[in-house]
PQR file with spaces between the fields and no chain letter, atoms N, CA, C, O and H, PARSE charges and radii, in Angstrom:
ATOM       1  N    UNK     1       5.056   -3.347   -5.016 -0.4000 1.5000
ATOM       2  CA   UNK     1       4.518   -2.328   -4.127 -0.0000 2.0000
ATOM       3  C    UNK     1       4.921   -0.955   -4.642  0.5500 1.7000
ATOM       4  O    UNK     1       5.972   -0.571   -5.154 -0.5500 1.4000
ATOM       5  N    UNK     2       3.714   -0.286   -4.343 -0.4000 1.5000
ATOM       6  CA   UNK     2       4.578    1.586   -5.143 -0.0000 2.0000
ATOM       7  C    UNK     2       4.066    2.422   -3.561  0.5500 1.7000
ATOM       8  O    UNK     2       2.942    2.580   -3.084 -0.5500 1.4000
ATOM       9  H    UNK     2       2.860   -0.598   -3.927  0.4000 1.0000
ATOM      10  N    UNK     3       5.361    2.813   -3.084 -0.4000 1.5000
ATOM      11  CA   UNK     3       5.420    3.819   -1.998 -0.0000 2.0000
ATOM      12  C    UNK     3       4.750    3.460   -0.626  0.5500 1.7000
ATOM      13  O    UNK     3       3.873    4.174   -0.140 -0.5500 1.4000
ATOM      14  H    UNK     3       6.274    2.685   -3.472  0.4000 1.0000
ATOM      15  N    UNK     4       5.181    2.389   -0.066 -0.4000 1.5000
ATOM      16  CA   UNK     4       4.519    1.458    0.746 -0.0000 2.0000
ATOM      17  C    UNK     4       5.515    0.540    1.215  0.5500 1.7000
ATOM      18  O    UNK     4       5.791   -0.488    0.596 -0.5500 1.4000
ATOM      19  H    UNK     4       5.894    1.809   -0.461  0.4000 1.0000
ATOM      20  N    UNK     5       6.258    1.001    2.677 -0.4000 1.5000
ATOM      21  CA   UNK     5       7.072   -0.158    3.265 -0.0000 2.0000
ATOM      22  C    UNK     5       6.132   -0.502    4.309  0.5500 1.7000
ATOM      23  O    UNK     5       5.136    0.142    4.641 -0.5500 1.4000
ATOM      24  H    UNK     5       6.034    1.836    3.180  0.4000 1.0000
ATOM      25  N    UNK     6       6.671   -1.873    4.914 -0.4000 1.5000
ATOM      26  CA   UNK     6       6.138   -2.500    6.150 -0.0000 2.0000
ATOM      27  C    UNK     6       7.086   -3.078    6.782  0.5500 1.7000
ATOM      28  O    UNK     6       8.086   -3.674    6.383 -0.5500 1.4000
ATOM      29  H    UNK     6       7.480   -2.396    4.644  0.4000 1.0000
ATOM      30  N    UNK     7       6.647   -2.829    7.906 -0.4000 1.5000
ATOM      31  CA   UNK     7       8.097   -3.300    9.302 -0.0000 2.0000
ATOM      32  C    UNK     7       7.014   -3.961   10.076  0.5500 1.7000
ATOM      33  O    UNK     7       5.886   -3.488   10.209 -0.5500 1.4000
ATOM      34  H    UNK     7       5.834   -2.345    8.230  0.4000 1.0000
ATOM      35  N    UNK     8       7.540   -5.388   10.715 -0.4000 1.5000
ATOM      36  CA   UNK     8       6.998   -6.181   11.642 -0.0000 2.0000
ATOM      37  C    UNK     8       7.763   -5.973   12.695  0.5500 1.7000
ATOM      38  O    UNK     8       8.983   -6.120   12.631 -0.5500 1.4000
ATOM      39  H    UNK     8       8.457   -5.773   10.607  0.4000 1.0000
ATOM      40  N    UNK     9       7.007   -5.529   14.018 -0.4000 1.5000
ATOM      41  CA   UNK     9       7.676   -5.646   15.134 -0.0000 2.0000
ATOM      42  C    UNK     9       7.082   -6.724   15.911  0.5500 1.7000
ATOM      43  O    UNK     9       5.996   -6.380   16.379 -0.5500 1.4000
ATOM      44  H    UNK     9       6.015   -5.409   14.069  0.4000 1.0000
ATOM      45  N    UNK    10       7.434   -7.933   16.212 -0.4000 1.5000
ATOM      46  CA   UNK    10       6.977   -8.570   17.718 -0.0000 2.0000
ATOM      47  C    UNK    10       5.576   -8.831   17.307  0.5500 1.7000
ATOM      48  O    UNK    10       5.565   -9.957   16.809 -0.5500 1.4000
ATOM      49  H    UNK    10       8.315   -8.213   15.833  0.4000 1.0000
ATOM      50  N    UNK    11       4.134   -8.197   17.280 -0.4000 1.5000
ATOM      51  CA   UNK    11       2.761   -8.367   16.921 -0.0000 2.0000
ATOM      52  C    UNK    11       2.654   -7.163   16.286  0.5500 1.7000
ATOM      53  O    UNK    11       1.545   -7.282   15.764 -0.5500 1.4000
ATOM      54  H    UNK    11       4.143   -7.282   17.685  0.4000 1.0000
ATOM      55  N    UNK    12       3.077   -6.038   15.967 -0.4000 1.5000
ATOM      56  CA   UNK    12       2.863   -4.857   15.112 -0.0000 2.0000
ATOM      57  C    UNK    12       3.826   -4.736   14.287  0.5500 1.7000
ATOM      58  O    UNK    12       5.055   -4.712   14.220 -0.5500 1.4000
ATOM      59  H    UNK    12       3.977   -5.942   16.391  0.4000 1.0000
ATOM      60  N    UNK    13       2.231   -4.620   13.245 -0.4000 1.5000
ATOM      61  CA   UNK    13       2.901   -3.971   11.403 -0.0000 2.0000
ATOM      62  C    UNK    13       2.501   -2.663   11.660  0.5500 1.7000
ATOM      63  O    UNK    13       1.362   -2.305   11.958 -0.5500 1.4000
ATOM      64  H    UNK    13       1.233   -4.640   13.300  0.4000 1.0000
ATOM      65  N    UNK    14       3.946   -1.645   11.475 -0.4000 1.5000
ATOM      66  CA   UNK    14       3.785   -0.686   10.614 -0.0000 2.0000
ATOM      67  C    UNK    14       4.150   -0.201    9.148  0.5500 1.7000
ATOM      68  O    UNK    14       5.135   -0.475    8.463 -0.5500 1.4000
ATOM      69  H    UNK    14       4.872   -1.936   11.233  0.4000 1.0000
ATOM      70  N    UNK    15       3.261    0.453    8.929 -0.4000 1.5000
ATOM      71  CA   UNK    15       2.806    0.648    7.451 -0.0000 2.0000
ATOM      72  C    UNK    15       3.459    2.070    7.339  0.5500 1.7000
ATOM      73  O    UNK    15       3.302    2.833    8.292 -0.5500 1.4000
ATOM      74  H    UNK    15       2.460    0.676    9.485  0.4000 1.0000
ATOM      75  N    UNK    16       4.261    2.533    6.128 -0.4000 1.5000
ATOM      76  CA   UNK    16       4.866    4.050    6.188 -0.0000 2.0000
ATOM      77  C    UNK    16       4.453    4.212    4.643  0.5500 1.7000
ATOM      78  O    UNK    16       4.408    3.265    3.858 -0.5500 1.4000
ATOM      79  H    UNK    16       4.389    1.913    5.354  0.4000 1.0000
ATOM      80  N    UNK    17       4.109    5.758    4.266 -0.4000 1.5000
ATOM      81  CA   UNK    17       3.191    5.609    2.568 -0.0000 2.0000
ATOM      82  C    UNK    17       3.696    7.383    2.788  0.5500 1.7000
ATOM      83  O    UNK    17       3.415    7.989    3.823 -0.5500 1.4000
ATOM      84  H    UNK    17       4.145    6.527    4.903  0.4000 1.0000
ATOM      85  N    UNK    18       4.132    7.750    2.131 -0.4000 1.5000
ATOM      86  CA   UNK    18       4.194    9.113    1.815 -0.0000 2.0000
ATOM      87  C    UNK    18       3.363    9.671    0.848  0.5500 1.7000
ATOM      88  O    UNK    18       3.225    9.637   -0.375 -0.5500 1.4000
ATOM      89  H    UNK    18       4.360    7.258    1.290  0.4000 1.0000
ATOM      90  N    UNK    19       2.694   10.363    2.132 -0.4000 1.5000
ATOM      91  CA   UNK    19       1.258   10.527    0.928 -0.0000 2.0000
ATOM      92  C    UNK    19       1.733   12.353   -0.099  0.5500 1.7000
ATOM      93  O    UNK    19       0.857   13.056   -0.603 -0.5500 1.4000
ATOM      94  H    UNK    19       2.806   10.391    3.126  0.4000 1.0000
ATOM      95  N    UNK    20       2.672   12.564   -0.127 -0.4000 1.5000
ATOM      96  CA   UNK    20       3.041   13.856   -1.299 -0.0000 2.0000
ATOM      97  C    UNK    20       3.074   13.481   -2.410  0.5500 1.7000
ATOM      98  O    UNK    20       2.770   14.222   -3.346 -0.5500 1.4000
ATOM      99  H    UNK    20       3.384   11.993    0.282  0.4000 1.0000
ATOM     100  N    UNK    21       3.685   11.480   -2.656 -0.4000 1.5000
ATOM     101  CA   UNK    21       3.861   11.192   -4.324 -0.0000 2.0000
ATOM     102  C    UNK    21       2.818   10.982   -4.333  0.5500 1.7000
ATOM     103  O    UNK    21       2.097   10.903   -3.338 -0.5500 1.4000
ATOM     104  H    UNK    21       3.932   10.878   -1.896  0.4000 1.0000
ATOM     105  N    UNK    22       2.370   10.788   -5.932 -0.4000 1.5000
ATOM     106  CA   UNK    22       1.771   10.343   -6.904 -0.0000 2.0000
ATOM     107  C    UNK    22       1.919    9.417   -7.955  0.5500 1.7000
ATOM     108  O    UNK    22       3.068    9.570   -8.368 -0.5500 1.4000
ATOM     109  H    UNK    22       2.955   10.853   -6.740  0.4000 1.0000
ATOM     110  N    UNK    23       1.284    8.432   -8.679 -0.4000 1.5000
ATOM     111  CA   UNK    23       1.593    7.540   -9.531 -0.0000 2.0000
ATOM     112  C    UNK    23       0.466    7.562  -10.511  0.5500 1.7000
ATOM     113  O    UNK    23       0.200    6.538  -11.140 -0.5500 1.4000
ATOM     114  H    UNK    23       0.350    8.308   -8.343  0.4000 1.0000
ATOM     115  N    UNK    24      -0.243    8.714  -10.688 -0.4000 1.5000
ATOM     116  CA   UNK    24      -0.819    8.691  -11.926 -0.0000 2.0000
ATOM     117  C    UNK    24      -2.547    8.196  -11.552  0.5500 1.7000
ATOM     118  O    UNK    24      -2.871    8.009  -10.379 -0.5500 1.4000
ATOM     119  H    UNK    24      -0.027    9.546  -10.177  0.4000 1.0000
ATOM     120  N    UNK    25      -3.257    8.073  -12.359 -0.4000 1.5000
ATOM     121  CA   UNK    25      -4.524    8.059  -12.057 -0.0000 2.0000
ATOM     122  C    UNK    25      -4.823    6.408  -12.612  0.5500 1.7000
ATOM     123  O    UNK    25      -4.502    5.757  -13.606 -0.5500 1.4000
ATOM     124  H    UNK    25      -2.994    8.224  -13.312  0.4000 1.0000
ATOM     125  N    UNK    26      -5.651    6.149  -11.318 -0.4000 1.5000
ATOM     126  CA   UNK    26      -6.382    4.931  -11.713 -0.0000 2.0000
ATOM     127  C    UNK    26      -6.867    4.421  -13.104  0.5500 1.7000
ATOM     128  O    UNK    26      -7.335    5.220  -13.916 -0.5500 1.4000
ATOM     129  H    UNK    26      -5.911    6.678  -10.511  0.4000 1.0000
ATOM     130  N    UNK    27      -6.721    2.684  -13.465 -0.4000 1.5000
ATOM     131  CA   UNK    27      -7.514    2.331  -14.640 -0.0000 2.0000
ATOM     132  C    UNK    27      -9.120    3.050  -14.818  0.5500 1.7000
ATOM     133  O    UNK    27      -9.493    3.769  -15.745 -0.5500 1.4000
ATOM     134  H    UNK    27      -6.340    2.035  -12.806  0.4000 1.0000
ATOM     135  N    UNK    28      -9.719    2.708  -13.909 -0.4000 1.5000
ATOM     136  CA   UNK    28     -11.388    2.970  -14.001 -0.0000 2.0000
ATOM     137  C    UNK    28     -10.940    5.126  -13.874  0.5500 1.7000
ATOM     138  O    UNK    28     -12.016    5.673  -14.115 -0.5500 1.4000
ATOM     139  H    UNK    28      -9.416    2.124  -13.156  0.4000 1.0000
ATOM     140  N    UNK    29     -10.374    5.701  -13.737 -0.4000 1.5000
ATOM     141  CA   UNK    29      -9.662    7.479  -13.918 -0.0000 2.0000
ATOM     142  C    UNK    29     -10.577    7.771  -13.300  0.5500 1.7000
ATOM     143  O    UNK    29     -11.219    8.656  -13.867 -0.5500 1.4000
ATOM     144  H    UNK    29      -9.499    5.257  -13.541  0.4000 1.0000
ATOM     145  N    UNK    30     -11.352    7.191  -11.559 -0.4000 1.5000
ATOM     146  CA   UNK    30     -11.609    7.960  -10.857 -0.0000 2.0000
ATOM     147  C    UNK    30     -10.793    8.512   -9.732  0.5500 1.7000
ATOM     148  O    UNK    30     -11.442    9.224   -8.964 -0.5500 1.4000
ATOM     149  H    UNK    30     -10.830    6.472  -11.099  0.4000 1.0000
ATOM     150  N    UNK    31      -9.755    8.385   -9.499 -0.4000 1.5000
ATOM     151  CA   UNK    31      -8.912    8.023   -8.674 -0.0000 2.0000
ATOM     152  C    UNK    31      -7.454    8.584   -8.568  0.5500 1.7000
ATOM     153  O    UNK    31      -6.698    7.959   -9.312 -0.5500 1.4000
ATOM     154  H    UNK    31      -9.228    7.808  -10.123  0.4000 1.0000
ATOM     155  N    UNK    32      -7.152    9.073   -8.221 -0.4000 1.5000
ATOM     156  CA   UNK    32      -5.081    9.202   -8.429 -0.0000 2.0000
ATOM     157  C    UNK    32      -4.555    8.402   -7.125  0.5500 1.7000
ATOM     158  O    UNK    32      -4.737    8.468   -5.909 -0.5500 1.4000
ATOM     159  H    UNK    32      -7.766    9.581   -7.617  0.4000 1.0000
ATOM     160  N    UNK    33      -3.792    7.595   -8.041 -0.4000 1.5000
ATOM     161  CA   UNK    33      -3.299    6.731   -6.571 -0.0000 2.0000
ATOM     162  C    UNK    33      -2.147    7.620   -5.977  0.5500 1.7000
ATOM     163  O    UNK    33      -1.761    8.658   -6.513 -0.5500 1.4000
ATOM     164  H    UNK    33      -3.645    7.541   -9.029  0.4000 1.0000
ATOM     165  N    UNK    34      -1.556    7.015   -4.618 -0.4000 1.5000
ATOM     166  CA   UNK    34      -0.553    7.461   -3.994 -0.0000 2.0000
ATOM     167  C    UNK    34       0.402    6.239   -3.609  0.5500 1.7000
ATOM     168  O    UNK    34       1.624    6.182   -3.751 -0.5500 1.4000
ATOM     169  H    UNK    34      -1.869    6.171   -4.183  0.4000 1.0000
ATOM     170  N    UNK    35      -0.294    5.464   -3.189 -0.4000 1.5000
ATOM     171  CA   UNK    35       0.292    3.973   -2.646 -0.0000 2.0000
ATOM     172  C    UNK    35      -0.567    2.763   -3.256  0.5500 1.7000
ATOM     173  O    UNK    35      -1.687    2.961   -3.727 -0.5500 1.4000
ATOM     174  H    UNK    35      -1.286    5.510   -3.074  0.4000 1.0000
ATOM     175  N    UNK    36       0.087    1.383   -3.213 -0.4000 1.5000
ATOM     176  CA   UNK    36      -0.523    0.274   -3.229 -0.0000 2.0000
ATOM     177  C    UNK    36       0.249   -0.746   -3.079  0.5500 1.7000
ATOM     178  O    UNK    36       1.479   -0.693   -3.118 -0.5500 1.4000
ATOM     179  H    UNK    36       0.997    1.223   -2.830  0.4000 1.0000
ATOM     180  N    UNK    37      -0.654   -2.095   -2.834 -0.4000 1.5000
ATOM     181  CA   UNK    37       0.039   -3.359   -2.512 -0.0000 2.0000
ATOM     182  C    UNK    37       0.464   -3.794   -3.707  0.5500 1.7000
ATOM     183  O    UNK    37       1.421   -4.560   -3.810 -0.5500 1.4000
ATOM     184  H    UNK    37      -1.653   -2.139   -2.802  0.4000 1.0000
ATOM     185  N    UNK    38      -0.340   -3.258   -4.912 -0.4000 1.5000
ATOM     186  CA   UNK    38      -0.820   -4.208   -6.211 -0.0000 2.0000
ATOM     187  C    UNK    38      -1.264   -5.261   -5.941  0.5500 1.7000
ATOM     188  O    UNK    38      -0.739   -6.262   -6.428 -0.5500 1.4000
ATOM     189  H    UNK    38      -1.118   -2.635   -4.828  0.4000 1.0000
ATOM     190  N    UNK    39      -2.299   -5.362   -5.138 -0.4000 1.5000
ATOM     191  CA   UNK    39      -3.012   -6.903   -4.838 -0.0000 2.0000
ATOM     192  C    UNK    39      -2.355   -7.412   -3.790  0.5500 1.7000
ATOM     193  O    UNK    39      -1.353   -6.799   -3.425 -0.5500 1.4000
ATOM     194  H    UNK    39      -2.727   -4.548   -4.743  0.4000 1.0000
ATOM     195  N    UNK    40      -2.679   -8.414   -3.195 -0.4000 1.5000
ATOM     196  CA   UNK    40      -2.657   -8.814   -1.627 -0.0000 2.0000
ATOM     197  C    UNK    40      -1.798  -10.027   -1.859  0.5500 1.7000
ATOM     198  O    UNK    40      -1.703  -11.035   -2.558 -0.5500 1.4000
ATOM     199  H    UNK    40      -3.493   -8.912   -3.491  0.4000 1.0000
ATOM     200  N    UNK    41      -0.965   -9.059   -0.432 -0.4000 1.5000
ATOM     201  CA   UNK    41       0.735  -10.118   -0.690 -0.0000 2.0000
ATOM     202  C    UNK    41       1.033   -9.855    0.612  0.5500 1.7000
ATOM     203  O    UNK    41       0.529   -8.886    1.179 -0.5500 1.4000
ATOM     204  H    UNK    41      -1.042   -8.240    0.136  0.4000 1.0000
ATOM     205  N    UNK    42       1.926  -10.730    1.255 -0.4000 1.5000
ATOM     206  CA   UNK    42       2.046  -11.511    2.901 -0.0000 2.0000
ATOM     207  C    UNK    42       2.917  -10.444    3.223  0.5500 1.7000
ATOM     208  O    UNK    42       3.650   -9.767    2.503 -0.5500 1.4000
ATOM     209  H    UNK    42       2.335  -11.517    0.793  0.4000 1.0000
ATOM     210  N    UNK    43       2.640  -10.414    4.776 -0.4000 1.5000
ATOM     211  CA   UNK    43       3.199   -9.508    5.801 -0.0000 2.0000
ATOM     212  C    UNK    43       4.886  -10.040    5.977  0.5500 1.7000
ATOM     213  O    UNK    43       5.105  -11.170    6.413 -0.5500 1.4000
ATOM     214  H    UNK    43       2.045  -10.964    5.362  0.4000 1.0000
ATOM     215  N    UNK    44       5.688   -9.387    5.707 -0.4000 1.5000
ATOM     216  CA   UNK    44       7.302   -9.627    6.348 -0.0000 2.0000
ATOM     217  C    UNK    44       7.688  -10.949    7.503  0.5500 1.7000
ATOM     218  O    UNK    44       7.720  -10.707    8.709 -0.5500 1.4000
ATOM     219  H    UNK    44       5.510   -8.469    5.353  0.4000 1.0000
ATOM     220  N    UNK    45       7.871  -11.867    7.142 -0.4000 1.5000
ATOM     221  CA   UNK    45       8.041  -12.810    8.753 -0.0000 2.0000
ATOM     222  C    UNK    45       6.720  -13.423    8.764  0.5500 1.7000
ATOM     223  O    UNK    45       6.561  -14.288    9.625 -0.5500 1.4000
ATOM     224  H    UNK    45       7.845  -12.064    6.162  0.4000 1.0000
ATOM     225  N    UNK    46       5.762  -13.172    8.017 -0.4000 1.5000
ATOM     226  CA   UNK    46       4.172  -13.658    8.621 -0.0000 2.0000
ATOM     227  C    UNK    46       3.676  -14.039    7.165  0.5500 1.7000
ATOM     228  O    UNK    46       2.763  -13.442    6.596 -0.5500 1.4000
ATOM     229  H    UNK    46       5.891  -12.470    7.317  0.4000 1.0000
ATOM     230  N    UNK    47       4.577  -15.393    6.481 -0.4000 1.5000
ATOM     231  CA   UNK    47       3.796  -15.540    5.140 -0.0000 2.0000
ATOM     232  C    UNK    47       2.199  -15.727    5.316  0.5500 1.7000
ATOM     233  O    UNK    47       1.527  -15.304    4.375 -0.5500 1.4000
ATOM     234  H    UNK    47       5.320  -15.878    6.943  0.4000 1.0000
ATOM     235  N    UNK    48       1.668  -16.174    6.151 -0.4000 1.5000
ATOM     236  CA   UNK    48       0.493  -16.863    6.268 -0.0000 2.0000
ATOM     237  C    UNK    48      -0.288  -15.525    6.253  0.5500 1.7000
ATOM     238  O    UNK    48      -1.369  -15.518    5.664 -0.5500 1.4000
ATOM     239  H    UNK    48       2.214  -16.518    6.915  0.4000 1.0000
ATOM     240  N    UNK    49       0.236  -14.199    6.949 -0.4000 1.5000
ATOM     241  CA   UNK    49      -1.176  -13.209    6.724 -0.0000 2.0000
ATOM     242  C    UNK    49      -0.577  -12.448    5.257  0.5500 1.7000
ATOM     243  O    UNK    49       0.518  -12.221    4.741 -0.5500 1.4000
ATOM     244  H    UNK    49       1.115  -14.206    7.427  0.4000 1.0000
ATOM     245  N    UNK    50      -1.949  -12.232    4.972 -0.4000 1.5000
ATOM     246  CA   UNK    50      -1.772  -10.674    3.955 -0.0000 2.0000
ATOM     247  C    UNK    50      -2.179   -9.668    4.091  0.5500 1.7000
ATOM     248  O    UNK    50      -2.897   -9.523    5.080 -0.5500 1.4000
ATOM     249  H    UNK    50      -2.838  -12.416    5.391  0.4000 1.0000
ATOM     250  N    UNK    51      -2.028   -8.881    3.505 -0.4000 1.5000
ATOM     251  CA   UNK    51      -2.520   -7.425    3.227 -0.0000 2.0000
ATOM     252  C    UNK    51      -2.928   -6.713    1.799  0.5500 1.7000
ATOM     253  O    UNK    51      -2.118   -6.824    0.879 -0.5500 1.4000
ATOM     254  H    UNK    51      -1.445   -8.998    2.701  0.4000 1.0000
ATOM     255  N    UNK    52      -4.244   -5.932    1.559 -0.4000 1.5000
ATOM     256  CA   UNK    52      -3.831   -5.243    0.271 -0.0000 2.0000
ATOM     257  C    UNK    52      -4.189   -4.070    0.836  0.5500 1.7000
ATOM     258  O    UNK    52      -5.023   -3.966    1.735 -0.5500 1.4000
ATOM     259  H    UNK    52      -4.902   -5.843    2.307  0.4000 1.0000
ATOM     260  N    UNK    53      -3.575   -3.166    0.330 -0.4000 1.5000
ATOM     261  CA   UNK    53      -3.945   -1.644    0.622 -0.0000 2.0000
ATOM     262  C    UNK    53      -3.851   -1.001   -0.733  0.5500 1.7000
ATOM     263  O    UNK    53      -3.306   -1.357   -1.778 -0.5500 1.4000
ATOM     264  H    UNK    53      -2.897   -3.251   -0.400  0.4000 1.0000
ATOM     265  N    UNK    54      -4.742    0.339   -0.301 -0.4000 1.5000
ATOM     266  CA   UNK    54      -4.877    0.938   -1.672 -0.0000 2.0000
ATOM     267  C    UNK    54      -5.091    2.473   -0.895  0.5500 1.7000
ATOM     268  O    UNK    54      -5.991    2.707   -0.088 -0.5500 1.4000
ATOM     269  H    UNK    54      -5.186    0.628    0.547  0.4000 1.0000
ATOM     270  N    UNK    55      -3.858    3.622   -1.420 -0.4000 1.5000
ATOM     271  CA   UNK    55      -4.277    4.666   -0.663 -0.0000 2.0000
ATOM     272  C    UNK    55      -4.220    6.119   -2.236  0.5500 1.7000
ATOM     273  O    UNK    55      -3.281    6.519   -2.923 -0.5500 1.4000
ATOM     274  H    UNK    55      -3.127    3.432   -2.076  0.4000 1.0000
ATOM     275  N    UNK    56      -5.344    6.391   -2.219 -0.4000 1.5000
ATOM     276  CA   UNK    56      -5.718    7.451   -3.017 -0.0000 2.0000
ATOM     277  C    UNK    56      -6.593    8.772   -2.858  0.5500 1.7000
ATOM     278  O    UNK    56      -7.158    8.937   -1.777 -0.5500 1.4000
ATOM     279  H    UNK    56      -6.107    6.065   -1.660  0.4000 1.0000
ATOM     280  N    UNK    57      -6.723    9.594   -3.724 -0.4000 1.5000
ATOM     281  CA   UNK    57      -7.859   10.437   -3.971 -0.0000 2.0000
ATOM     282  C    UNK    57      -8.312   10.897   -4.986  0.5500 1.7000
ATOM     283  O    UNK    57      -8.298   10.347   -6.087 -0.5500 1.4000
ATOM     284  H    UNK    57      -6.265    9.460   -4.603  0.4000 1.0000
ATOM     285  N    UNK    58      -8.945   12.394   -4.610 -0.4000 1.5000
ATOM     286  CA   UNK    58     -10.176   12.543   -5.801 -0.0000 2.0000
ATOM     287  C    UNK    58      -9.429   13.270   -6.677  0.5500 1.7000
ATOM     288  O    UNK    58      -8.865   14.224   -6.142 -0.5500 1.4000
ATOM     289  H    UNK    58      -8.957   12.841   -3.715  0.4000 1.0000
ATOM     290  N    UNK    59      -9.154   13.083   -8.339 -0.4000 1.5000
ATOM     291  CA   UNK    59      -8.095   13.815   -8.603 -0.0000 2.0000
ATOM     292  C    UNK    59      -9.217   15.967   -8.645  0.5500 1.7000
ATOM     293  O    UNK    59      -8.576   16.993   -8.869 -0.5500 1.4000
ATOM     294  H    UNK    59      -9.613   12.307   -8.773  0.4000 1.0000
């Protein structure tokens, strides 16, 4: 994961991503990422669900 924790409470995931970093610009270089899952991987306590997230913009 790059810049992307998750906390399970009870039935709520929160998700915390500080969107000020940066990690450089996407393979396909439309993109500058900020956060990611790197591909979809299980919620804390909840192997059975996943998640992928992907949080970017336009560079």
């Amino acid at each position: 994961m790059k810049n992307m924790e998750m906390r399970l409470e009870g039935t709520k995931l929160t998700i915390t991503v500080d969107i000020s970093r940066e990690f450089g610009m996407s393979t396909s270089g439309k993109s500058l990422i900020i956060a990611s899952s790197e591909g979809n991987i299980s919620i804390p306590g909840k192997e059975e669900v996943k998640i992928g997230l992907n949080v970017y913009k336009k560079p």
